[in-house]
N, C-alpha and C positions, 0 to 999 in steps of 0.2 A: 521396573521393566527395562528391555536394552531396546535401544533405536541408536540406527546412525544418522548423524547430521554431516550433509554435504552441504556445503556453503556456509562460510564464516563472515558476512557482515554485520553489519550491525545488527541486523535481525539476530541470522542466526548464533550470532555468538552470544544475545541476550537468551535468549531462548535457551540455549545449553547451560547457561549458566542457572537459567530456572529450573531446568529439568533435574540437573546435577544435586540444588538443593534437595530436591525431594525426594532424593536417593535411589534418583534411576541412571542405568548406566550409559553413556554415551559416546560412542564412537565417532571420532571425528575426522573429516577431511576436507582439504581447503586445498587453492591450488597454490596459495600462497604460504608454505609452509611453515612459517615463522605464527602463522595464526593457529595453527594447529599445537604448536610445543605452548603457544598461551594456554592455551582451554588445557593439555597436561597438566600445567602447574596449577590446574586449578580442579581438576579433579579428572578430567575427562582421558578416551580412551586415543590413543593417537596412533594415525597412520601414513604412511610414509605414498602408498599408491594405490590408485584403487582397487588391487587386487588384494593389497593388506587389508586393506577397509572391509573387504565382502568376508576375506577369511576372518575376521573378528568378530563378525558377526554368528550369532548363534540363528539358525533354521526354527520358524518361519521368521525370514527377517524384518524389520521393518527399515525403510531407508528415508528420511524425510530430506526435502531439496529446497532448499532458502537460496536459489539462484537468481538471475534476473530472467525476465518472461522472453519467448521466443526461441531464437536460437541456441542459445547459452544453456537452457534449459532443454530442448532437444537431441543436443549432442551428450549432453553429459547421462540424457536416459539412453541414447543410442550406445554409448561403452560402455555404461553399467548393465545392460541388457541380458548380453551373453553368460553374464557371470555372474547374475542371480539363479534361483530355482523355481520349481515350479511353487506356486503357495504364497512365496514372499509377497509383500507390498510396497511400493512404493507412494509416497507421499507428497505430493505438490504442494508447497505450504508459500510459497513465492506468486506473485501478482500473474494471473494468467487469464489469455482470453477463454472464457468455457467452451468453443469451439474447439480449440487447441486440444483442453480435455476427451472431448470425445474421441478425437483422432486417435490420440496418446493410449487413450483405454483400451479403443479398436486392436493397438499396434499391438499391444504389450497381453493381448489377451491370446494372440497366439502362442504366447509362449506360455502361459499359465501362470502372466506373473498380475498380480491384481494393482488397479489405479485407485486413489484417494485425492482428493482435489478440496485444498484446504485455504479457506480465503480467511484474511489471520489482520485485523487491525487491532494496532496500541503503539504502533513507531517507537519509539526510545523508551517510551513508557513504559513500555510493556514489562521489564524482568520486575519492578517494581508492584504495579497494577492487574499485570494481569494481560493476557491478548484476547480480545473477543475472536471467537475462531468458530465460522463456516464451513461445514464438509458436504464434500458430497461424493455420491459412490455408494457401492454394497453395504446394506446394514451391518451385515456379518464383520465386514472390516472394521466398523466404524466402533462398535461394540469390542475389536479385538485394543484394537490403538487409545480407546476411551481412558484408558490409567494417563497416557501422556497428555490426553487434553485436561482431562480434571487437574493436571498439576499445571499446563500453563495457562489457563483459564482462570478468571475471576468466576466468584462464584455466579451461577446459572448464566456462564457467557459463553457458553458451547452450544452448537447446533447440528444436528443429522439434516440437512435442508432438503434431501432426497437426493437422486441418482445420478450418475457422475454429472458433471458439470453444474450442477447447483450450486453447490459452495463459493464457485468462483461467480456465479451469476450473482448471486446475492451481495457478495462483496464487491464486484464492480457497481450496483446499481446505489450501494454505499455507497460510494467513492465517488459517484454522480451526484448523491445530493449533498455530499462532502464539499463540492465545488461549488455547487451553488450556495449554500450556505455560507462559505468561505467571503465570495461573491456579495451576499447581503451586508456582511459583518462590513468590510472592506469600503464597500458603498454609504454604507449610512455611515462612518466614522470619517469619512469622506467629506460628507454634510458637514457633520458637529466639526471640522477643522477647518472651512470655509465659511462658517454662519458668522455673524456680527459679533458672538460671545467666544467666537475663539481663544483666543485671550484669556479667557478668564476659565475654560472649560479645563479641564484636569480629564482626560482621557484613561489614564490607569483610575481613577477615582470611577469613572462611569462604565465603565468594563465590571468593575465590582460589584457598584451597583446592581446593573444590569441580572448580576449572577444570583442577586439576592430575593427571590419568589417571580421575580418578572417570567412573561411568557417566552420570552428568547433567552431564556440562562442556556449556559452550555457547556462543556470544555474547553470546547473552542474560545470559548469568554473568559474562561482560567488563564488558557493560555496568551490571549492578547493581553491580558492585565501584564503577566509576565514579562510580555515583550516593551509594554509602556513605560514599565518599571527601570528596566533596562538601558530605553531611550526612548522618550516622552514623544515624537515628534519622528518616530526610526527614520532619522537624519543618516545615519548609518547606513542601512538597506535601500538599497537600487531596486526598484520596483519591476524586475525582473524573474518571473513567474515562470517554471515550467509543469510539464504534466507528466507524469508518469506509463500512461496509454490510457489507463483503465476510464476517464472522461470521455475520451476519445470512444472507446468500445462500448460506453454506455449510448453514447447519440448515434453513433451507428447501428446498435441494434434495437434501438426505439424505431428510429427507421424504417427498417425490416420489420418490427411489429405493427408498426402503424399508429406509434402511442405517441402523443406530447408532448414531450422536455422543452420545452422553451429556457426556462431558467435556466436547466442544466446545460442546455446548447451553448446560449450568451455568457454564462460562464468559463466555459469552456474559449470560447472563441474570445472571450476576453484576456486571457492569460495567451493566445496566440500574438494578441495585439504587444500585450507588456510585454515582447522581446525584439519590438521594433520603433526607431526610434524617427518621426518624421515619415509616420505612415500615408504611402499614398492613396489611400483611399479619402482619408481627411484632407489631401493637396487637391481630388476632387470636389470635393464639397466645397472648399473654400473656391475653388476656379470657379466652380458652376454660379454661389452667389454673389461672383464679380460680373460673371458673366450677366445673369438675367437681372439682379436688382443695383448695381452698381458698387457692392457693399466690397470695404476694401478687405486687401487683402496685406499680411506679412511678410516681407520678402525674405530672402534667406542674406547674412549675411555675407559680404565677398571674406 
């Protein structure tokens, strides 16, 4: 099957190169051109601008978008817009809020061009493993585009979640309990590095463990082993934590539903904290129990 891929990072340039194996054609375009003549020598269709890109493409096209969410991704559908056809579809296969989606579907249905909204986890892993991939939008589409998810899909890691914006709801509400989970791991290894047998505790050894029939096995546990292995102690890494939105989109629209995330929130709000250092909310709490019980306090060095 032929699909174009706009956007060549990490994602997408794994993604084309899974696609390419299983001998579908893929057109390529990046802004960065030098990523584009990569994915040539490697199999793929190259294009110089995006109007090369559309004439390369064969009617009904499909266009899939591995860009970053928001803006970047709006403008790049607002110039490819005019110079699609009626039928074609495009693909949102990049982090997006489902709100965004619907707007998008609204815009783009005046013209007769159809939206797909595809929430895609496996990070780097993925051209290896596989991407578990979320859609949402028309059956009809979903069933048309189905050849390129069975090829980047592990087996039975595809989903029709229902109509636009689902794909992306489902993968943000991953990605929330991504963080909190993160969050548990984080915390109890936390413990085992401050308990009295620290010392003697081997943390890639209890990562393993861990993985082997326990109730918390996970990837996630694959991969901290990983990192253990690496450096016992990640003496290396600055405990400097960002978020990519989609935590953020989850506790605001628990919010709006009126649903519970506790976990997912203080996670969340926890990685706010790790990129601050000599936070004032903790300069409160220590003033306050000098204040009422006399308990001392650390002064900052001159």
């Amino acid at each position: 099957m032929q699909v174009g891929m706009v956007g060549l990072g990490r994602m997408g340039m794994n993604m084309t190169r899974r696609l390419l194996k299983d001998g579908h054609e893929v057109v390529v375009y990046n802004r960065t051109y030098e990523k584009v003549k990569q994915m040539e020598k490697e199999g793929a269709v190259e294009s110089s601008s995006m109007e090369d890109f559309i004439q390369k493409l064969s009617v009904p096209r499909v266009v899939w978008f591995m860009l970053p969410a928001g803006k970047v991704t709006d403008d790049k559908i607002k110039d490819i817009t005019p110079l699609l056809s009626k039928d074609d579809i495009i693909v949102n296969g990049a982090n997006s809020n489902y709100i965004d989606d619907l707007r998008r579907a609204e815009e783009l249905e005046e013209y007769g061009i159809h939206y797909v909204d595809a929430g895609i986890s496996g990070g780097i892993w993925g051209l290896q493993i596989g991407y578990c991939t979320m859609i949402g939008g028309d059956e009809t589409d979903f069933n048309y585009i189905e050849p390129l998810l069975k090829t980047l899909a592990p087996k039975d890691g595809y989903l029709h979640c229902g109509p636009t914006g689902a794909g992306h709801f489902v993968k943000m509400v991953h990605n929330g309990i991504e963080y909190a989970m993160m969050e548990a791991y984080g915390e109890g290894f936390d413990m085992l590095k401050a308990s009295p047998y620290s010392e003697k505790l081997n943390l890639q050894k209890i990562s393993h463990l861990w993985n082997q029939g326990s109730v918390i096995r996970s990837w996630l546990l694959e991969l901290l082993e990983s990192a253990f292995e690496k450096d016992p102690m990640l003496s290396e890494i600055k405990g400097y934590v960002d978020d990519s939105g989609e935590g953020r989109w989850t506790v605001q629209h628990a919010v709006d539903l009126g649903v519970a995330v506790p976990a997912i929130a203080i996670s969340l709000f926890k990685r706010f904290q790790s990129r601050q250092e000599d936070v004032f909310s903790d300069k409160v709490l220590a003033a306050l129990r000098n204040e009422f019980g006399g308990h001392a306090v650390v002064k900052k060095e001159e």
